[in-house]
N, C-alpha and C positions, 0 to 999 in steps of 0.2 A: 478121688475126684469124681465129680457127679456127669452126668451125661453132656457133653456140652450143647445136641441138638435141643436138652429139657432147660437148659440156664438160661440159651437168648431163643424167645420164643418169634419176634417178631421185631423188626426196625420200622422207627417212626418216621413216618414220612409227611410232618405239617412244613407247614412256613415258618415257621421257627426254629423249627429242627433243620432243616434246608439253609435257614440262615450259620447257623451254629455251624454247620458244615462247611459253609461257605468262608467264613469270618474267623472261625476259633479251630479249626481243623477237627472236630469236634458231632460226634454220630450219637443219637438216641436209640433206644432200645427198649420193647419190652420184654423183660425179664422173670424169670421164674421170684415169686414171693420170699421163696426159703434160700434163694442165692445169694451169696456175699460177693465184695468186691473182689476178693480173690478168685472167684469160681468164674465171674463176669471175666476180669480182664483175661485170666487163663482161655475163658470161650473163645473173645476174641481173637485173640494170637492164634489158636490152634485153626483156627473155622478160616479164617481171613487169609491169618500168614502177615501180618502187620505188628509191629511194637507199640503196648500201651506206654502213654505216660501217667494217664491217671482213669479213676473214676469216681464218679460221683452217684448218689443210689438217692432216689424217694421213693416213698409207700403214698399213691396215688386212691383217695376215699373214692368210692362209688357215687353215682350219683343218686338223691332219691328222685323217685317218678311215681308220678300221683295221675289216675283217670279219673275223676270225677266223681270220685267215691270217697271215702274216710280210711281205707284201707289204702299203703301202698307198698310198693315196692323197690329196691334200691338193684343199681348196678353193680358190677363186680367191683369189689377194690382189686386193685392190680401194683403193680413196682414197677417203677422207670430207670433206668440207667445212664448217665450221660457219659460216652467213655471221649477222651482225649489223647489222638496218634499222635507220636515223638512226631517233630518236624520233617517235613519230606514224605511221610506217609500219609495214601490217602484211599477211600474205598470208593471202588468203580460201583456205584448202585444203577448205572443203566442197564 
């Protein structure tokens, strides 16, 4: 199994993700590129101490960014995770 601190690099904190927590019991994540969902949910469990029921994974494009020039450049692509806790579980993020 791979490092679980290098799998979930970072939890998303928009208003959508906020919703999904709120509504579907349901946490964003950004996650290592080369992780699967087996290594995600595995991170979860171990790191938290909460039971997955699922996840869900997207490969999120970078953005391009242009200054006023013919030349530009793009942001990182990155991978998102959406994981969802059995019922009754929930992650304290205060």
């Amino acid at each position: 199994m791979r490092d679980l601190h290098k799998v979930i690099q970072t939890i998303r904190l928009t208003e959508k993700a906020t919703l999904l927590g709120e509504n579907n019991n349901e946490y964003v994540f950004k996650v290592d590129p080369q992780a699967t969902k087996i290594d995600i949910k595995q991170a979860v469990e171990k790191l938290f101490g909460k039971k997955v029921e699922g996840v869900r994974t997207l490969n999120v494009s970078g953005k391009a960014k242009r200054e006023r020039r013919a030349d530009y450049g793009r942001t990182n692509h990155w991978k998102k995770a959406v994981v969802r806790l059995k019922a009754g579980e929930k992650l304290d993020l205060a």
